[in-house]
MMTF fields as JSON, N, C-alpha, C and O atoms, coordinates in Angstrom:
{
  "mmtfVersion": "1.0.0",
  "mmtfProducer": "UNKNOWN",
  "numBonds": 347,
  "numAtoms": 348,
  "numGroups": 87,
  "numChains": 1,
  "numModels": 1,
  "chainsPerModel": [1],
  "groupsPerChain": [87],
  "chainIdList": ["A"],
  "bondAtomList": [4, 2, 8, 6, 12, 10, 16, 14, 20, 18, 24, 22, 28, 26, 32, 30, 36, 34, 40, 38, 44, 42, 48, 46, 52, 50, 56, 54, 60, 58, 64, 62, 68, 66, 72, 70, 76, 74, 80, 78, 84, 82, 88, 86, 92, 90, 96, 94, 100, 98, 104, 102, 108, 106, 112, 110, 116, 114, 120, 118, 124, 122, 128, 126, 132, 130, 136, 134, 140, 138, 144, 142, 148, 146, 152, 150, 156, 154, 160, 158, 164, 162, 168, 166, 172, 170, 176, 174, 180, 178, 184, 182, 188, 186, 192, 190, 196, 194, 200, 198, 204, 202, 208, 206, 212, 210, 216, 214, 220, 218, 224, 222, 228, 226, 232, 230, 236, 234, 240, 238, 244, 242, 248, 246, 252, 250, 256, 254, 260, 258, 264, 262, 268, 266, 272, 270, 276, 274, 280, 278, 284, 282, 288, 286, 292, 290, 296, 294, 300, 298, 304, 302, 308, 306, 312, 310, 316, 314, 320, 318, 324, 322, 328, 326, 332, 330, 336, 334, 340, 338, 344, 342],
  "bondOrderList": [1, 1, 1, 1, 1, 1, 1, 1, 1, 1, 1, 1, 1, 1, 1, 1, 1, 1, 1, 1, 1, 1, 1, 1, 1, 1, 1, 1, 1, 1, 1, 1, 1, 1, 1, 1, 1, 1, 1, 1, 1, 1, 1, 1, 1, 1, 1, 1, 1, 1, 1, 1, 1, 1, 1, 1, 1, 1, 1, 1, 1, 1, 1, 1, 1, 1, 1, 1, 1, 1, 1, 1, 1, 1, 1, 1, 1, 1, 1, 1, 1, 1, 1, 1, 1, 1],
  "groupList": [{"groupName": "UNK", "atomNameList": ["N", "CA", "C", "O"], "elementList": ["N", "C", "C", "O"], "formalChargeList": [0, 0, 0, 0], "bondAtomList": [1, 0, 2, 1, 3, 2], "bondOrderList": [1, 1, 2], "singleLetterCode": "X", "chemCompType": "L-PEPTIDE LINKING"}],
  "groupTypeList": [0, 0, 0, 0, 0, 0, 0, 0, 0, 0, 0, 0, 0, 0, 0, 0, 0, 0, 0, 0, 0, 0, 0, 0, 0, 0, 0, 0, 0, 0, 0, 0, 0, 0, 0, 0, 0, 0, 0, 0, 0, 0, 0, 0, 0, 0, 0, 0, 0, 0, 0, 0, 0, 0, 0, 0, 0, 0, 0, 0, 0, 0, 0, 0, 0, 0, 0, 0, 0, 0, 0, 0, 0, 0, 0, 0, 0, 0, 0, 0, 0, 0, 0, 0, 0, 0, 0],
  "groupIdList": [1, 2, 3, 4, 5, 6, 7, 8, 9, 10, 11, 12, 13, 14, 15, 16, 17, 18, 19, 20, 21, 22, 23, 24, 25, 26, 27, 28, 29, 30, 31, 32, 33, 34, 35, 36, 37, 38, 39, 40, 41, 42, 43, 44, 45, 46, 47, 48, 49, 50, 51, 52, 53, 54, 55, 56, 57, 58, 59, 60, 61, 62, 63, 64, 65, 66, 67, 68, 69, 70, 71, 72, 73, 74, 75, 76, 77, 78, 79, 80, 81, 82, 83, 84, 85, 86, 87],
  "secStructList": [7, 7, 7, 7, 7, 7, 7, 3, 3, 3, 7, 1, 1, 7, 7, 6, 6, 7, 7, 2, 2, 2, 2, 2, 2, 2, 2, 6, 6, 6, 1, 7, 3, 3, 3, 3, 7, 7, 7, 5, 7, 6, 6, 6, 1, 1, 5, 7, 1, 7, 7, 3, 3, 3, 3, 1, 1, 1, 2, 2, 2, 2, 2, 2, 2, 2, 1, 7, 3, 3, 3, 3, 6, 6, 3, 3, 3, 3, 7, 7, 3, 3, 1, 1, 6, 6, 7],
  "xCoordList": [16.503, 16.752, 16.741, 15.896, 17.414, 18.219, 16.969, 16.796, 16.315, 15.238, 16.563, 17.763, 15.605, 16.656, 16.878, 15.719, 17.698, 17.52, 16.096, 15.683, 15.449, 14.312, 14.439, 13.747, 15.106, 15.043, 16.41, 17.372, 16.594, 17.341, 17.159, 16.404, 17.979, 17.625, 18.495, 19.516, 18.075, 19.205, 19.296, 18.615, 20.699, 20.965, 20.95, 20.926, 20.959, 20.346, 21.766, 22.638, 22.334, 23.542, 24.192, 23.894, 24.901, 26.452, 27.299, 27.011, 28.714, 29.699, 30.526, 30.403, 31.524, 32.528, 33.406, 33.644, 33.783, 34.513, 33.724, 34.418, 32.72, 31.666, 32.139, 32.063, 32.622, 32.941, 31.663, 30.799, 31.868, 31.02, 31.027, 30.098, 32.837, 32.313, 32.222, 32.176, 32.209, 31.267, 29.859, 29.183, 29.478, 27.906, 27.644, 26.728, 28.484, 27.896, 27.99, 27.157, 29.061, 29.21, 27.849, 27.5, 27.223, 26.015, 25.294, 24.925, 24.551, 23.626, 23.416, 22.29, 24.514, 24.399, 23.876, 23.771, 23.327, 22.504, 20.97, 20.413, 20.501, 18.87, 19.148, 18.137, 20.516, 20.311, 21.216, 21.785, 21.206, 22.259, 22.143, 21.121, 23.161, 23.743, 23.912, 24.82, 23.321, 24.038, 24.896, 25.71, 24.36, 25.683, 25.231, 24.127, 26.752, 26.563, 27.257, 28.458, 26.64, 27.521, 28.081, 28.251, 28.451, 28.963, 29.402, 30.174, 28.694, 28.755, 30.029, 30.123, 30.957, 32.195, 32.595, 32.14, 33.343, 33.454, 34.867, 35.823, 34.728, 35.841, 36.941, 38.086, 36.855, 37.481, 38.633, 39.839, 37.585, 38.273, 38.836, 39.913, 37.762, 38.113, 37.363, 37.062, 36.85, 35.788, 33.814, 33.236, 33.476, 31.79, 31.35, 31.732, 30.251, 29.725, 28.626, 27.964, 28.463, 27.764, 25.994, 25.024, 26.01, 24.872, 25.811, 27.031, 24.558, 24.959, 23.765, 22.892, 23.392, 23.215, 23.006, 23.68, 21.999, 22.575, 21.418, 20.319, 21.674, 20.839, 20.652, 21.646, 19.417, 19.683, 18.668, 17.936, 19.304, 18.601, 17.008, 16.415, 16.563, 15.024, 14.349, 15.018, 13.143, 12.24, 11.938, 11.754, 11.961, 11.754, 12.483, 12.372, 14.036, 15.223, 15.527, 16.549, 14.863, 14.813, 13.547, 13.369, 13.033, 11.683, 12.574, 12.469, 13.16, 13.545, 14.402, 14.355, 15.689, 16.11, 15.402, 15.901, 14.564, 13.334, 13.013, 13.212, 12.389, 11.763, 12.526, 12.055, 14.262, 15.094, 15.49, 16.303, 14.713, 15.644, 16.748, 17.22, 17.202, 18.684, 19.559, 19.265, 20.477, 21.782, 22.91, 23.08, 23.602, 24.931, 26.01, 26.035, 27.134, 27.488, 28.693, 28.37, 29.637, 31.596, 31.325, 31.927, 30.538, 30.661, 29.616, 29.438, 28.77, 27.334, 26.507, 26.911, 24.952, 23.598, 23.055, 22.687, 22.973, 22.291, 20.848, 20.153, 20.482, 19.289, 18.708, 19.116, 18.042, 17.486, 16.346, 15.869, 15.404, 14.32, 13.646, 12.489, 14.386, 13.971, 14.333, 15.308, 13.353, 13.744, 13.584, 12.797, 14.396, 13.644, 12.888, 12.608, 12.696, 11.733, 10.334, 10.111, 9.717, 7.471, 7.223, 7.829, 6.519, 5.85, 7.047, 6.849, 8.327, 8.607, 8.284, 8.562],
  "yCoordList": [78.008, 77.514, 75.997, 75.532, 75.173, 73.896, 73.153, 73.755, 71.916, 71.188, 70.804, 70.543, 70.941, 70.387, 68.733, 68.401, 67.523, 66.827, 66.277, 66.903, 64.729, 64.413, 63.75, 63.792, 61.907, 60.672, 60.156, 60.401, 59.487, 58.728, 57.64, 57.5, 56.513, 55.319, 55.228, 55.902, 53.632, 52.903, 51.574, 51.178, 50.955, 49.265, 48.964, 49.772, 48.016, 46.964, 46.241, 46.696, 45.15, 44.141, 44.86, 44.785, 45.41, 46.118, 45.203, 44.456, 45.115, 44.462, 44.951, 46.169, 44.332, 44.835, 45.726, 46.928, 44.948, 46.483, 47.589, 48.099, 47.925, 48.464, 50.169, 50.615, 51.051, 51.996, 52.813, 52.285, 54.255, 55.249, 55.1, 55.176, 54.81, 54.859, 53.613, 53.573, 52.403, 50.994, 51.393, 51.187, 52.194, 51.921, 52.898, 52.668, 54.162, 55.356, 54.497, 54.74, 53.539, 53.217, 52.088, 51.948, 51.281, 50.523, 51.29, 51.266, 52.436, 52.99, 54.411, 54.662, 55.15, 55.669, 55.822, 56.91, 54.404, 53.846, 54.602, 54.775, 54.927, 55.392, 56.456, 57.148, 57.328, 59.143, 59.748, 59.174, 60.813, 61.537, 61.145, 60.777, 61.287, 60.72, 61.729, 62.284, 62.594, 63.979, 63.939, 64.756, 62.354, 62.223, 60.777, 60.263, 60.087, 58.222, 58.036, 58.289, 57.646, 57.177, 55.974, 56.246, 54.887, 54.016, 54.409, 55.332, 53.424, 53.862, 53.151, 51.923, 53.93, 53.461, 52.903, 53.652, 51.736, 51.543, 52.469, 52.356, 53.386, 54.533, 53.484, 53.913, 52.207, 51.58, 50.396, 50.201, 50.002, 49.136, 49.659, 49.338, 50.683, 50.831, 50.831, 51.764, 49.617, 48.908, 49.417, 50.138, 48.413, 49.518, 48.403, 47.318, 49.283, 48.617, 47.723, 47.044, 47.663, 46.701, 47.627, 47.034, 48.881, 49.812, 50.515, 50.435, 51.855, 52.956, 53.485, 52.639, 55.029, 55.735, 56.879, 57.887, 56.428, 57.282, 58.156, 57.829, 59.12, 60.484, 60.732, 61.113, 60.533, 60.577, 62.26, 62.806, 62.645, 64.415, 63.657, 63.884, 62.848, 63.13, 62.258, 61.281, 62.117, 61.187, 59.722, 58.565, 60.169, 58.746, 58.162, 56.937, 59.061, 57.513, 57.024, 56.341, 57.22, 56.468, 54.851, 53.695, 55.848, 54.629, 53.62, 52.394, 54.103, 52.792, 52.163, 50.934, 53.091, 52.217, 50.677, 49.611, 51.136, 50.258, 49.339, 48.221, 49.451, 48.557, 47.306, 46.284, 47.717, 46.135, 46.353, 47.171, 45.418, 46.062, 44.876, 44.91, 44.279, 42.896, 43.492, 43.383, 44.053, 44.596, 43.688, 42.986, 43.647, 43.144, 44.218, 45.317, 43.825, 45.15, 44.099, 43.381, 44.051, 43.783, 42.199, 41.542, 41.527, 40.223, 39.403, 38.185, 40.651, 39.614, 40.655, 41.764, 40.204, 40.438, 41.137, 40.569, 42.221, 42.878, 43.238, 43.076, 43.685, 44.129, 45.654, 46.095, 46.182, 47.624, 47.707, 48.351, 47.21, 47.631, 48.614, 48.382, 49.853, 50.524, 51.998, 52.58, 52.441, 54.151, 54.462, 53.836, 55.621, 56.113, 57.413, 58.224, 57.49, 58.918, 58.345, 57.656, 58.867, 58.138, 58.676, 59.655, 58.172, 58.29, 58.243, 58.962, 57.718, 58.217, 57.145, 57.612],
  "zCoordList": [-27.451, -26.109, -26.108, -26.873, -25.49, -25.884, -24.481, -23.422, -24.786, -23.967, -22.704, -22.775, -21.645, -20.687, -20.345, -20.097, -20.194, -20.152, -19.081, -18.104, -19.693, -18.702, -18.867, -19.884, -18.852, -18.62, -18.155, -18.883, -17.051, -16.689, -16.132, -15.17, -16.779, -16.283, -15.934, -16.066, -14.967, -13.762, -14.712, -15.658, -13.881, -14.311, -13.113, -12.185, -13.044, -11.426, -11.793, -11.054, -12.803, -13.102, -14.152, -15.344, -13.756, -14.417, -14.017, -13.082, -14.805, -14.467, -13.567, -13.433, -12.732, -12.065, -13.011, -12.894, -13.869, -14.655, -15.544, -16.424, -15.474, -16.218, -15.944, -14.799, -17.092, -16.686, -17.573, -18.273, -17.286, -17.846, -19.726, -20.529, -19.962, -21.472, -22.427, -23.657, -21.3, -21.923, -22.205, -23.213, -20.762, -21.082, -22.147, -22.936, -22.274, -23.173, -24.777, -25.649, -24.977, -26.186, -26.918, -28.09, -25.344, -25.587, -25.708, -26.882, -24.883, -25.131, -26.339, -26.768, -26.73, -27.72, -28.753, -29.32, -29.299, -30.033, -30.079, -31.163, -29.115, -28.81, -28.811, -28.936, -28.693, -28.838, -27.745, -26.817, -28.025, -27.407, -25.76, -25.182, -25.321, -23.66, -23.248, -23.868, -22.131, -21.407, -20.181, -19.751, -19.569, -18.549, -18.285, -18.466, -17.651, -17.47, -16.302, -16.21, -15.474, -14.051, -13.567, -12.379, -13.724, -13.355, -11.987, -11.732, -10.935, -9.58, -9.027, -9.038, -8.569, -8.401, -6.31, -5.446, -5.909, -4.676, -4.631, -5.399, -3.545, -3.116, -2.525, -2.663, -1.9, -1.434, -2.888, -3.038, -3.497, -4.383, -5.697, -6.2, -6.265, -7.637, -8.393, -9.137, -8.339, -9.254, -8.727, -7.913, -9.893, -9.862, -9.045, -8.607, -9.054, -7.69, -8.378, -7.593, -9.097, -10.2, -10.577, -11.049, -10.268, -11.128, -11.528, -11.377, -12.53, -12.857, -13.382, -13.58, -13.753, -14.396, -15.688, -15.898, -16.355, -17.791, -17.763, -17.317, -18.19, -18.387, -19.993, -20.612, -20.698, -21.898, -21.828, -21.003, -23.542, -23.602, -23.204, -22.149, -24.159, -24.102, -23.739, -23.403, -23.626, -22.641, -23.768, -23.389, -25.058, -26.261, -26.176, -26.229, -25.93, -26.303, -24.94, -24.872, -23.819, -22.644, -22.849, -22.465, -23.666, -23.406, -24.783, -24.748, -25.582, -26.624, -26.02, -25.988, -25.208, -24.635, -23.247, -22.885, -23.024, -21.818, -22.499, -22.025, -23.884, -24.657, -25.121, -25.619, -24.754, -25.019, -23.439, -23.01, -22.685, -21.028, -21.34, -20.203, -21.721, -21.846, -22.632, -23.822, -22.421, -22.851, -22.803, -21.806, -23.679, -23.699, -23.22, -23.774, -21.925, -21.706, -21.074, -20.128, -21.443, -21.044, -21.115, -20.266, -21.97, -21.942, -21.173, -21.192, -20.286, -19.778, -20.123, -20.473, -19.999, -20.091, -19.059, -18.031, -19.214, -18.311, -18.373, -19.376, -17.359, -17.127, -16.6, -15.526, -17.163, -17.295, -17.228, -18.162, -16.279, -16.411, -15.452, -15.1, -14.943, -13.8, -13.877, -13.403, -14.562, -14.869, -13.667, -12.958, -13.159, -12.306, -12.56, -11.677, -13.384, -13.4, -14.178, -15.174, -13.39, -13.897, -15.218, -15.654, -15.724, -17.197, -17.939, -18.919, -17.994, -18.946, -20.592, -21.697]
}
C-alpha cells in the first residue's frame, strides 16, 4: 500500500511567468513531486506570483525548507512557509 502524500509547501515570490513545470524542475531535486500549483490570474494568464508543491513525503519537504532561497525563472525566491505543522 503506497504512503499517502503529507507535505506541502507554499512560495510567497514566484515569478510572473512561473509555471507548474519551472517549479517541478527546481524542486525535484529533494524527491518525488505528487502535485505543483502555480496559482494562475483567470483574468490575465499569468501567476499570480505563489504556488504550491505537494511533495510524497514529509523529509523532502523539510530539505526542501532548509534552503528557503530558490533560484526560480531568473530571480530568488523565497519559501519559507509550509503550510502543514511539524513538518
Amino acid at each position: 500500500m503506497e504512503t499517502p502524500p503529507t507535505a506541502r509547501s507554499s512560495s510567497t515570490a514566484s515569478t510572473w511567468d512561473t509555471t507548474a513545470e519551472t517549479l517541478t524542475s527546481v524542486f525535484c531535486k529533494y524527491d518525488e513531486i505528487v502535485d505543483c500549483k502555480a496559482v494562475i490570474d483567470c483574468v490575465s494568464g499569468k501567476s499570480k506570483g505563489y504556488a504550491f508543491i505537494l511533495f510524497k513525503h514529509r523529509s523532502s519537504a523539510r530539505k526542501a525548507l532548509k534552503q528557503p532561497w530558490k533560484q526560480i525563472s531568473n530571480r530568488t525566491t523565497s519559501w519559507p512557509h509550509p503550510s502543514v505543522a511539524d513538518i
